[in-house]
MARTOR-446870 format. One record per atom (N, C-alpha, C): x, y, z. Coordinates in steps of 0.1 Angstrom, whole numbers, plus 5000, padded with zeros to 4 digits. Each point is the difference from the previous one (the first is absolute). Example, Ala and Ser with C-alpha at 12.3 -4.5 7.8 and 13.67 -1.06 7.14 Angstrom:
2
513249435078
499150125000
500950125000
499650114993
500950115000
499250115008
# end
This chain:
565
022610916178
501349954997
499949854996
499349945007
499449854993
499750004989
499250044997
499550024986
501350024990
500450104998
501450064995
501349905000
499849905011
501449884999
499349894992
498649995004
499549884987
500450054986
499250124999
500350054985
501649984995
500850055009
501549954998
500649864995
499049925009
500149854998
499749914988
498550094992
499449944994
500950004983
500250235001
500750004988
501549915000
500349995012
501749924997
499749884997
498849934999
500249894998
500249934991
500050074985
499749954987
501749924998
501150085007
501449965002
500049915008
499549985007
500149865008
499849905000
500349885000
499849855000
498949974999
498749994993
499149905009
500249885011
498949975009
500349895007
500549894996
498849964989
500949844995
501250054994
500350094995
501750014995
500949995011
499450105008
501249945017
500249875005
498549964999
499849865003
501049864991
500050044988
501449944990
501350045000
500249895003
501849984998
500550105013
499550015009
501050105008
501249975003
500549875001
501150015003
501050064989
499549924990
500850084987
500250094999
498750135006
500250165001
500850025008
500149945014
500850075007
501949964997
500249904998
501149964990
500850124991
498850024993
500150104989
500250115005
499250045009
500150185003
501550005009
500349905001
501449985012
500950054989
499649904987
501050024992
500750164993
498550014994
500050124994
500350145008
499849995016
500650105009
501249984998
500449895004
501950014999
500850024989
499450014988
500949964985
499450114994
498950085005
499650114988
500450125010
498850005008
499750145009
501550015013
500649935003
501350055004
501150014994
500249954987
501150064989
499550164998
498650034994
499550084994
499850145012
500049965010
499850095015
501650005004
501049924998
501350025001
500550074993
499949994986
500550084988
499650175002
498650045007
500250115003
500250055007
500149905015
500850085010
501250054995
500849944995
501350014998
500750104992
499250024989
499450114991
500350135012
498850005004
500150115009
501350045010
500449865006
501250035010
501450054993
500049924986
500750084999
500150134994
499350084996
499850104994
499750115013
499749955010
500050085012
501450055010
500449874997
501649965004
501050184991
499749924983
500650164993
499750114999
498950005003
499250145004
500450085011
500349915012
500250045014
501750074997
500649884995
501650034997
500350124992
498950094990
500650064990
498950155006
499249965005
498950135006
499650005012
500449925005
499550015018
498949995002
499449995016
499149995006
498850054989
499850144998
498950104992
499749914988
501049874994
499249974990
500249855001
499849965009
500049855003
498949924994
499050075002
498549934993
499950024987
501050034994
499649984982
499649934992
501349865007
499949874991
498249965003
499950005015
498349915004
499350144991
499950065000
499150114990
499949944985
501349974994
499849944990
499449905000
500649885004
498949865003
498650045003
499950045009
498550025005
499350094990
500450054990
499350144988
499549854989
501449925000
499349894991
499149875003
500050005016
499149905001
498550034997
500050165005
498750124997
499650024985
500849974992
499850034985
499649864996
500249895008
499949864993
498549975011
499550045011
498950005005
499050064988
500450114999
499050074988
499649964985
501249944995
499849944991
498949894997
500849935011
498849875000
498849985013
500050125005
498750015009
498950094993
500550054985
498850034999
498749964991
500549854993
499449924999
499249925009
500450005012
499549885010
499350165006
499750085004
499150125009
498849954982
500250024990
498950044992
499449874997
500449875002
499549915003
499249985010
500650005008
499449985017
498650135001
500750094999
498450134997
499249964994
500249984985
499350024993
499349884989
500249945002
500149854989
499849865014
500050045012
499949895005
498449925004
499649874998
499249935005
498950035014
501150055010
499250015012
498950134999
500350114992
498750105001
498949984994
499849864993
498749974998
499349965014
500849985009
499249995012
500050095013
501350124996
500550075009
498750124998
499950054986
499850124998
498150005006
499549914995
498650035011
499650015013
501349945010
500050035011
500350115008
499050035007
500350175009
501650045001
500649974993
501950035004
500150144992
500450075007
500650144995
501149974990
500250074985
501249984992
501349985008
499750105013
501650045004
500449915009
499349905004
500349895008
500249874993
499450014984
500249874990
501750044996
500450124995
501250044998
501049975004
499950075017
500749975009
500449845002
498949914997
500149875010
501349964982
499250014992
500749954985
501450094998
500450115008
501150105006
501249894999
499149985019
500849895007
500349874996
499349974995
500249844995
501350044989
499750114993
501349994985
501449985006
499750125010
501350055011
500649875005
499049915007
500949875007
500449944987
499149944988
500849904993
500850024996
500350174994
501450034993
501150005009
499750005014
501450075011
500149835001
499949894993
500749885006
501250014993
500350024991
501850004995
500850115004
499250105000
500250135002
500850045009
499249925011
500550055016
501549904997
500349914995
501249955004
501250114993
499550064985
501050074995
500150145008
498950055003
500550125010
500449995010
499849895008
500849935013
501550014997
500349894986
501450014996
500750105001
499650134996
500250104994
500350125014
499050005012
500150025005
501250015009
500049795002
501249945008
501450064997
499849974982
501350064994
500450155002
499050075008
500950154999
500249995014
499249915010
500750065015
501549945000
499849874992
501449935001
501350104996
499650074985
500950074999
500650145009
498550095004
499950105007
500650015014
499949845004
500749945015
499550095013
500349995009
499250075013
501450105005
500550014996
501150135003
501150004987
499950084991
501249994986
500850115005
501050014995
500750055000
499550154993
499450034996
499350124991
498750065008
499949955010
498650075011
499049904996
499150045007
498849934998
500149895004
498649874993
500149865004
498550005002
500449885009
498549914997
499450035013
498550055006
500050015012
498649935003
498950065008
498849915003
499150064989
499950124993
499050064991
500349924988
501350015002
500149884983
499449834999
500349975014
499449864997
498649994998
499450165014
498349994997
499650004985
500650104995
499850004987
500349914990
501149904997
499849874994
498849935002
499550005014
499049895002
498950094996
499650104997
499150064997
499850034984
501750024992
500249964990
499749874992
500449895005
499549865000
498249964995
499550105007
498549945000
499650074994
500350184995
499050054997
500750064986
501149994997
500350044985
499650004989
498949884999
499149994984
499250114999
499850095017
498550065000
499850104989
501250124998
499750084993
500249954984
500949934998
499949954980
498849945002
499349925005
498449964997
498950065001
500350145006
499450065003
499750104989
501450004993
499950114986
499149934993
500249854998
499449934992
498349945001
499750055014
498550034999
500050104998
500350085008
499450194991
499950044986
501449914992
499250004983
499649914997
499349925008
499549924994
498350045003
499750075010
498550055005
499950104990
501350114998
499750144990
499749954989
500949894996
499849974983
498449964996
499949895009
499149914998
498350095002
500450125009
498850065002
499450104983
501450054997
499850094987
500149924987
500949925001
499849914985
499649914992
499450034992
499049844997
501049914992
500950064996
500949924994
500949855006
500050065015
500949905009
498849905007
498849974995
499149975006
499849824995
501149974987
500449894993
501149925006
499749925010
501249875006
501350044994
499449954985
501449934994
500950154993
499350124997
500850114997
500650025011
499750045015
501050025011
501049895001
500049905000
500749895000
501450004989
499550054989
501250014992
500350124999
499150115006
501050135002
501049995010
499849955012
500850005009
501249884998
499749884989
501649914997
500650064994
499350094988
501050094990
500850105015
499250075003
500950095011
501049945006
499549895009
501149905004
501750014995
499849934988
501050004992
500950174995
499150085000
500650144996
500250055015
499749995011
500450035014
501549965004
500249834992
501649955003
500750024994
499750114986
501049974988
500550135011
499150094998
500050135005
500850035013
500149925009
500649985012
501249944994
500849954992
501449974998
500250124994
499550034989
501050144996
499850125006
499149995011
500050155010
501349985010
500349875003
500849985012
501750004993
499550114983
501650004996
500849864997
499449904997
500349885000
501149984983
498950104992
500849964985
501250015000
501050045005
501350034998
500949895005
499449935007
500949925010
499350085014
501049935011
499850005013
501150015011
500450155006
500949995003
499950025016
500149905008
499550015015
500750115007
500550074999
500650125005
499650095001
500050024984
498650114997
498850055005
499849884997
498349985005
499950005015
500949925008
500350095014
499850095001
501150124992
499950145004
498750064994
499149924990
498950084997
499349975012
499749945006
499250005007
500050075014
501550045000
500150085015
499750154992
499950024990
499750124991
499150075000
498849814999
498950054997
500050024982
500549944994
500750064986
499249854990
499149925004
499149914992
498850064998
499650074989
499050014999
498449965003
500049904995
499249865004
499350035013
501149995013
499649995007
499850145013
500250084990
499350105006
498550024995
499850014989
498650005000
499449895004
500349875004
499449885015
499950085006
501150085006
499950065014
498750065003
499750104992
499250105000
498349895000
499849894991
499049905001
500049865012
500749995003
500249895012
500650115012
499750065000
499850085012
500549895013
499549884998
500049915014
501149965003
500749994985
501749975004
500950045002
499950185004
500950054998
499450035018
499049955006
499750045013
500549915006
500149854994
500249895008
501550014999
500650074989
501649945003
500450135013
499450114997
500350105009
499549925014
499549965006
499849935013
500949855000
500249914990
501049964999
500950075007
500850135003
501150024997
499650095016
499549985006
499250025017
499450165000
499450034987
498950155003
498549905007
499850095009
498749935007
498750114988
500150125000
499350074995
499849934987
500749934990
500249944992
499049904999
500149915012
499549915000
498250015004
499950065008
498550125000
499450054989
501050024990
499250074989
499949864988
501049885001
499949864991
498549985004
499649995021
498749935001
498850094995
500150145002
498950094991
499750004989
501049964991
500150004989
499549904992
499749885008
499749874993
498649995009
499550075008
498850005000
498850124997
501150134997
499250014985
500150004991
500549904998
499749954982
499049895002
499949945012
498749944999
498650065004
500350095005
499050105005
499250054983
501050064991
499450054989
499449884989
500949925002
499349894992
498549975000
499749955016
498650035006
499350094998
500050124996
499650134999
499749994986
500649974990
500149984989
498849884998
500249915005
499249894993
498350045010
499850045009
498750055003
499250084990
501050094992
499450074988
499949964987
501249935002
499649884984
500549894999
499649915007
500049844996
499049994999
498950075007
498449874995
500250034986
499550114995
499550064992
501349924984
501049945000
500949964993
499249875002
500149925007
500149855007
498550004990
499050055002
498749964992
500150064988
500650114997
500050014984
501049894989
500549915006
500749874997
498749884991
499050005013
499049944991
500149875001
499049904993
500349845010
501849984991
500650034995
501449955000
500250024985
500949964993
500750014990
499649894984
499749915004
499749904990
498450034998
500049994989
498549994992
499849904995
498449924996
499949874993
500250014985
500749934991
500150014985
498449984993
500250084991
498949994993
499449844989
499450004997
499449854994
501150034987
500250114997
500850034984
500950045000
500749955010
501850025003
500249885005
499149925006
500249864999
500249934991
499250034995
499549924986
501350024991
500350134999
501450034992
500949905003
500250045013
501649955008
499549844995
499149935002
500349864997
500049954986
499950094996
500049984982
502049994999
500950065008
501250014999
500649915010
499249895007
500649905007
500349894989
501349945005
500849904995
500349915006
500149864995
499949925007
502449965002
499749965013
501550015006
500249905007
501549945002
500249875012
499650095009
500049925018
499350045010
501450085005
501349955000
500750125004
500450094997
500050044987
500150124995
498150125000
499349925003
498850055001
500050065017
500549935007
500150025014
501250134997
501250014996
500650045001
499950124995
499250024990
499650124991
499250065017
499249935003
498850075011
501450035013
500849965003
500650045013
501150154993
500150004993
500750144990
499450074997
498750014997
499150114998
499650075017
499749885008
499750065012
501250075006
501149995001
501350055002
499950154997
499949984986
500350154989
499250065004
498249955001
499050105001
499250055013
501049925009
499850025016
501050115002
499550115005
501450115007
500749985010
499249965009
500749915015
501549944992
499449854993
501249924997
501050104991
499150094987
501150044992
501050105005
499650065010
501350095010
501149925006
499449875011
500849965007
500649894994
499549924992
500549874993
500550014988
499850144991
500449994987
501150085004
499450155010
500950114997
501449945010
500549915006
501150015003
500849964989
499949974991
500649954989
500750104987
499250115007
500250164994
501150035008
499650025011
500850065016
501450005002
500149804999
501449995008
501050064989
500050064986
501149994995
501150195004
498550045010
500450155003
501349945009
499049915008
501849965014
501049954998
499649944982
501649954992
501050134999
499150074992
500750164995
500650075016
499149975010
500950115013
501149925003
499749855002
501249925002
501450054989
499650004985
501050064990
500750145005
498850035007
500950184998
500950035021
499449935005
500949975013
500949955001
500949944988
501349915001
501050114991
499450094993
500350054990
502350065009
499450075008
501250035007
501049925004
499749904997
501549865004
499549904985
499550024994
499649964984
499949845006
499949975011
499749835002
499549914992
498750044988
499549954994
500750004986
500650084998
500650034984
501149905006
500850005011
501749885001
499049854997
498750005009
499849844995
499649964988
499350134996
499449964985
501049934989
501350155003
501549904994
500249885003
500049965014
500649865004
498849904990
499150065003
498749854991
500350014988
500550064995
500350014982
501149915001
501350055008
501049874999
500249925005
498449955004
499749885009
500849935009
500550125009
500349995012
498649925011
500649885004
499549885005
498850055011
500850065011
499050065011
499150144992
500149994992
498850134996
499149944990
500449924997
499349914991
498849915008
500949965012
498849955010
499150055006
500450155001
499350095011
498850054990
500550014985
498750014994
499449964999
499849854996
499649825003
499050045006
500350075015
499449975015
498850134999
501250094994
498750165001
498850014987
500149904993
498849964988
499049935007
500849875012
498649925003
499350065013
501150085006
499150065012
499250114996
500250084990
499050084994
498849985000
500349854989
498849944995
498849985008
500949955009
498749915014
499950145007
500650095003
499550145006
499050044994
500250014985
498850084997
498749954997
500449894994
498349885004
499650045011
500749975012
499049985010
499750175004
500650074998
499450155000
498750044995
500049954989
499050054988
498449945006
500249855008
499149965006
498649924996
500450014986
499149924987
499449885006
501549905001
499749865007
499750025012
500650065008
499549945015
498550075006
499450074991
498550074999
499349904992
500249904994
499549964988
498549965007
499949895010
498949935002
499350125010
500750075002
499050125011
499550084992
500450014986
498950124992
499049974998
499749845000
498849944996
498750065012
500650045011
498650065007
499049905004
498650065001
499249925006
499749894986
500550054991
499549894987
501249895000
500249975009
501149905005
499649894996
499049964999
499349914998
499749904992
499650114990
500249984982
501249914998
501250015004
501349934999
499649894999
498849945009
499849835000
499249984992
499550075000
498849964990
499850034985
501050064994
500450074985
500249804997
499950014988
500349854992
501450044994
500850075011
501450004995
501049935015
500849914991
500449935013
501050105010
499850035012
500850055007
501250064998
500749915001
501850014990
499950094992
499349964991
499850114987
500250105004
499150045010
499550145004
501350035004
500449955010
501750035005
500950034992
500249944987
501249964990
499750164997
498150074996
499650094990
500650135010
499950015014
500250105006
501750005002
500649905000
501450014999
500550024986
499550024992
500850024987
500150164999
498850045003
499250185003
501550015013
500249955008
501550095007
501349974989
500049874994
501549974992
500050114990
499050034993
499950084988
500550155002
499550045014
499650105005
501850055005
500649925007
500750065008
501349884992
499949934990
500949904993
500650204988
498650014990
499950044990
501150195005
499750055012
500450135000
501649965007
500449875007
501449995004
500849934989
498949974987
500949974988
500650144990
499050074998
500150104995
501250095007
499950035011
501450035007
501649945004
499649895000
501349935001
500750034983
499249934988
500750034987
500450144999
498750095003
500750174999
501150035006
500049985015
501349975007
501350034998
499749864994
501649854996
500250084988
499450094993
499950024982
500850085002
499550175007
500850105001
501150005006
500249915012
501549975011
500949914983
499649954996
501149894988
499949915007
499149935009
500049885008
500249854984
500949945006
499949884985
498549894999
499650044992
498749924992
499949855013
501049935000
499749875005
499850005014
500650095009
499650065011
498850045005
499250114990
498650044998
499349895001
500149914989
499149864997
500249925013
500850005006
499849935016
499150085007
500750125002
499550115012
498149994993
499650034991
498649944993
499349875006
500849894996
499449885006
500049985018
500750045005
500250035017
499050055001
499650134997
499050075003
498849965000
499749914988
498749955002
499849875004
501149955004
499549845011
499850105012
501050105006
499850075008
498750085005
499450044987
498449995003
499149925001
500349914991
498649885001
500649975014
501149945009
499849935014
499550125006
500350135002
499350125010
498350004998
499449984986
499049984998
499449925006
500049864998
499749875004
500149995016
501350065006
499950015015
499050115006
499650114993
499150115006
498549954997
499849894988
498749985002
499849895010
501049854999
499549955012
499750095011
500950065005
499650135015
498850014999
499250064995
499050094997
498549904999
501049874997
498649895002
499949905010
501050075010
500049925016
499450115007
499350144997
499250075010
499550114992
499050034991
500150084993
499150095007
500650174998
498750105005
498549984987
499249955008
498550004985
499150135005
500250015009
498950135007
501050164997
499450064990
500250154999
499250044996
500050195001
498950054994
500750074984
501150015003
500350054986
501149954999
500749994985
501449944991
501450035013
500050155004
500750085005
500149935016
499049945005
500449945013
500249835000
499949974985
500249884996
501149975001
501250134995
501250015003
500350025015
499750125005
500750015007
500049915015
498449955001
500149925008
500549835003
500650004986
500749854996
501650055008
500649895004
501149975004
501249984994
499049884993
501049904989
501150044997
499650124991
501350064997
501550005007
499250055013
501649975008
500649885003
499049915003
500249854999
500849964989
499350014989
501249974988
501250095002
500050055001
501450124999
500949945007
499449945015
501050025012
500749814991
498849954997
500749825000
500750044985
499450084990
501350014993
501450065002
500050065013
501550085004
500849925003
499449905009
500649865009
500549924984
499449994993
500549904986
501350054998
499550144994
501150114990
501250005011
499750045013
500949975006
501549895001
499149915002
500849914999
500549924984
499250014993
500649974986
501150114995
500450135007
500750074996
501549985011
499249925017
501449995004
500449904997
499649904993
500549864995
500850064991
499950044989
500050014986
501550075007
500150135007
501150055007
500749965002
499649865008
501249945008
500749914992
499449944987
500349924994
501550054990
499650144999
500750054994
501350075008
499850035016
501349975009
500849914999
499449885002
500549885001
500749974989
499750044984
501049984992
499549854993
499149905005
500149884993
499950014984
498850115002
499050034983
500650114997
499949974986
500050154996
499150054993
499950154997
498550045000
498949934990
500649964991
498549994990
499649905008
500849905006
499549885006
498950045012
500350085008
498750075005
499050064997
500450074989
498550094994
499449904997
500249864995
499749904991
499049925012
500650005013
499449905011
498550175006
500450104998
499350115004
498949994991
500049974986
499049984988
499249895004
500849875004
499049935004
499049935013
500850135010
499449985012
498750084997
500550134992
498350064998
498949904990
500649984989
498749854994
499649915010
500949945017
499749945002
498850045013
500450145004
499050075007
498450054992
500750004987
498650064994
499349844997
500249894995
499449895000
499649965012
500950015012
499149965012
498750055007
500050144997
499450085005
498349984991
500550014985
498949934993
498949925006
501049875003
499349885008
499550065013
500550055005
499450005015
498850124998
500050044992
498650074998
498749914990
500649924995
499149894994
499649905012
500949955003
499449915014
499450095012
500250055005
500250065015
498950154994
500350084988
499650165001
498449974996
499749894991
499149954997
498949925012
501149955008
499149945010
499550085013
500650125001
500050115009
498750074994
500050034990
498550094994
498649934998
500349865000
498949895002
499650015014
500950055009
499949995020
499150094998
500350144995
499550125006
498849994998
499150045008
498650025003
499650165002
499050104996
499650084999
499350045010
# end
C-alpha cells in the first residue's frame, strides 16, 4: 500500500507546484485562489445547482415523486459527457506520453499498480472542479426534491449517503471508459502510437461531441421549457437515453438520490468494477503498448534537411522573429492547439445555443430592433456585451496567461537570447492579440453585417474589442510572470497545472464588473448620454491596455529576472 500511495504521489505531481513555485509569491496565490473560488467556481457551481432545482421543482409538479430525478440525470449525463471529452486526452497523456516511466517502468512495479496509482492521480486532479459541480447539482435536487413534497417521497439518510459518495467518486466510471480505450486502442494500433495524431483526434471530437450535444438536446428549433419538462418525465430525449444505457452510474446515483438503498449498492459496485476491469485490462496490455512507444516521438534532423531548411531562413526584426516562433509552437503543439486555439472554434456553439434558447420570447430579435433604432439602453448593453466578451475570451483561450510557463525548463534562454526581454513579451502578446483580436473581428463584422447593425457602430464595437484584448493580454502575462509553472513533463500539464488562467479571469471579472456597473449607473443617473460613455468606456480600455503594457515592462520584466531555476 506504500508503495502504491508513492506511485500516486509521484504521477500527480507533474500538476503540482514545484517547491520554489510554492515558495513564490504565496501570498499572491492565496489572494488569488480566494478570488477565483468566489467569482468563478461559486457562480459556475451556483448556476448548476439551480439548473437542477429548478427543473426538479417541474418535474416533481408535472410527474411526481417516480420522476423527480430527471433534471439531476440530465446535468449529471452532461457533466459525464464533458468528463469524457476532455479526460481522454489527459488518461492518454498521463499513460502513455508521460516522463515518469522512464523511471517507473524498470522498477519491479507490476503494470497494474503503475495504472492504478496514474488511475488515481487522473481521478483526484479532474474531481477538483468536478466535485463542486456535482455537489451543486446534487444540492440542487435535494433542495428541490425537499424532505417531505407533497407528491411522496423526499430526501432521507440513503440520499445524503449517496451525495457524499456521489461527491467523491463520480469521475470514476467516465475515466474509467477513458482508460479502457485508451489500453484497447493503444495495445492494437500503431496508428495512435503518434502524440500529436491522438491529440488532434480527440480536439476535432471535442468540437463534434458539442455541436452534436446541442442538436441532439432538440435545441434547433428554439427551446420550449415546458416541453422539455414533459420530455423528460417521458423519457422522450433521445440523447439521453442512450447516456443512460453508457453512464450507467447516473442513472444509479440519481436512483439512490431519490432514497433506493439497493440503488445505491449497485452505484458502489459499479464504480469499483470499472476499476477492477481497467486493472485487468492494463496487466495484459500496458507493458507491452508502454515499450512499443520507443524512446519517444521526436527524431534528430538529418545534415540535408538542415542544410535545406537554412537555405530558406530570412533575416527578420527580433519581434516578428520571436513571434513567428511563439505561432508556430501554438499551431504545431496539440496540447496548446486544442486548448488555446480550439476555444476560438468552440465558444461560437454557446453563441448559437444562447440564439436558439431565447427563440420562444424572441428576446434577442426585440433588442436587435431596439439597437437598429438606437435605442439608448441597448445600445449600451451592447457597448458592455462586446467588451466583456472580449476579456472573457482572451482570458479563456489562455495564450497570455500560459505565455512565460510554456517556456519550461528552457526558461532560461529568456535571459540569455540577445533579445531584450520586453521584446520577448511584446512577441508572445501579439501571438494572443492576433489570435483572439483576429477571430472576435471576424465575428463581430459577420455579426453586425447580417443583423443590419450600422457600419459606425461595428467600427466601434471593432476598436473596443481590441483595446479589450491587448489590456486582458498584457494583464494575463504580467500574472504568469509573478509565479510561473516551469516544471512539466508535457505541454498538456503545462496547462493544466497553471492557475493563471483563473487568476486572470477572476481580476478581469472584478474590472468588467465594475466598468459595466459604472457605465450603468451613469446611464441611471441620466448626467451622460450614451455616446458620452461609450466614449469614456473606449478610453478607459486604451487606458487599461497602456497601463497594463507598463506594468509588464517595469514590474513583468523584473519578476522573470527574480526567478531562479
Amino acid at each position: 500500500m506504500n508503495v502504491f500511495l508513492q506511485l500516486i504521489k509521484i504521477t500527480g505531481s507533474s500538476v503540482e507546484p514545484s517547491i520554489d513555485e510554492k515558495k513564490r509569491s504565496q501570498a499572491f496565490g492565496v489572494i488569488m485562489g480566494f478570488l477565483v473560488f468566489t467569482l468563478i467556481f461559486i457562480p459556475v457551481s451556483g448556476f448548476v445547482g439551480y439548473m437542477v432545482y429548478a427543473l426538479t421543482k417541474g418535474v416533481v409538479a408535472l410527474g411526481g415523486a417516480e420522476s423527480a430525478a430527471a433534471g439531476l440525470s440530465l446535468m449529471l449525463h452532461i457533466i459525464a459527457l464533458f468528463s469524457v471529452v476532455f479526460g481522454f486526452t489527459v488518461v492518454m497523456s498521463v499513460f502513455y506520453f508521460s516522463s515518469d516511466l522512464n523511471y517507473l517502468l524498470p522498477l519491479p512495479i507490476s503494470p497494474m499498480k503503475i495504472v492504478g496509482a496514474k488511475l488515481a492521480s487522473t481521478m483526484i486532479s479532474e474531481n477538483v472542479m468536478e466535485c463542486f459541480l456535482v455537489f451543486s447539482a446534487l444540492l440542487g435536487f435535494m433542495a428541490g426534491y425537499g424532505f417531505d413534497p407533497p407528491s411522496g417521497g423526499g430526501i432521507n439518510a440513503v440520499s445524503i449517503i449517496a451525495a457524499i459518495f456521489g461527491v467523491l467518486t463520480f469521475p470514476v466510471v467516465p475515466i474509467c471508459y477513458c482508460a479502457a480505450i485508451c489500453l484497447v486502442v493503444m495495445y492494437f494500433s500503431k496508428f495512435f502510437k503518434n502524440k500529436e495524431r491522438v491529440s488532434k483526434l480527440t480536439a476535432f471530437s471535442s468540437i463534434v461531441i458539442l455541436a452534436a450535444l446541442v442538436f441532439a438536446l432538440n435545441l434547433s428549433n428554439g427551446f420550449d421549457p415546458d416541453a422539455f419538462v414533459s420530455q423528460l418525465i417521458n423519457n422522450d430525449i433521445g440523447l439521453l437515453n442512450v447516456l443512460d444505457k453508457i453512464f450507467f452510474n447516473v442513472s444509479l446515483l440519481s436512483k439512490a438520490m431519490s432514497g433506493s438503498f439497493a440503488a445505491l449498492l449497485l452505484y458502489i459496485i459499479a464504480n469499483a468494477a470499472s476499476v477492477g476491469i481497467v486493472l485487468l485490462l492494463a496487466s495484459k496490455l500496458y507493458l507491452k503498448a508502454v515499450i512499443s512507444l520507443g524512446g519517444g516521438e521526436g527524431s534528430a534532423s538529418s545534415k540535408e534537411a538542415v542544410d535545406a531548411y537554412s537555405k530558406k531562413i530570412k533575416e527578420s526584426s527580433q519581434l516578428m522573429t520571436y513571434f513567428k516562433k511563439e505561432l508556430k509552437i501554438l499551431i504545431r503543439t496539440p496540447a496548446y492547439m486544442s486548448n488555446c486555439m480550439g476555444i476560438n472554434l468552440i465558444w461560437p456553439i454557446f453563441i448559437y445555443v444562447f440564439v436558439v434558447l431565447q427563440k420562444q420570447s424572441n428576446f434577442l430579435g426585440d433588442s436587435i430592433d431596439k439597437l437598429k433604432a438606437g435605442d439608448s439602453q441597448t445600445v449600451l448593453f451592447a457597448t458592455l456585451l462586446v467588451f466583456g466578451v472580449s476579456v472573457l475570451l482572451t482570458s479563456l483561450n489562455c495564450i497570455a496567461s500560459s505565455a512565460v510557463t510554456r517556456e519550461g525548463r528552457h526558461f532560461e534562454v529568456m535571459k540569455y537570447l540577445p533579445v531584450d526581454i520586453m521584446t520577448q513579451l511584446n512577441a508572445k502578446a501579439l501571438v494572443s492579440i492576433v489570435v483572439s483580436g483576429a477571430g472576435l473581428i471576424v465575428y463581430i463584422i459577420t455579426a453586425f453585417a447580417i443583423l443590419g447593425i450600422a457600419p459606425s457602430f461595428t467600427i466601434y464595437c471593432v476598436l473596443l474589442s481590441i483595446l479589450a484584448v491587448i489590456y486582458s493580454t498584457y494583464l494575463g502575462i504580467y500574472i504568469d510572470t509573478k509565479n510561473p509553472k516551469l516544471i512539466w513533463e508535457d505541454e498538456l500539464n503545462a496547462l493544466r497545472g497553471n492557475y493563471h488562467v483563473f487568476y486572470n479571469m477572476a481580476l478581469e471579472l472584478i474590472v468588467t464588473a465594475a466598468l459595466c456597473g459604472a457605465s450603468y449607473g451613469l446611464f441611471l443617473l441620466g448626467f451622460l448620454p450614451v455616446f458620452i460613455i461609450q466614449s469614456l468606456i473606449m478610453l478607459l480600455a486604451a487606458f487599461l491596455s497602456y497601463e497594463f503594457y507598463t506594468v509588464c515592462k517595469k514590474k513583468g520584466v523584473a519578476n522573470i529576472k527574480k526567478i531562479e531555476m
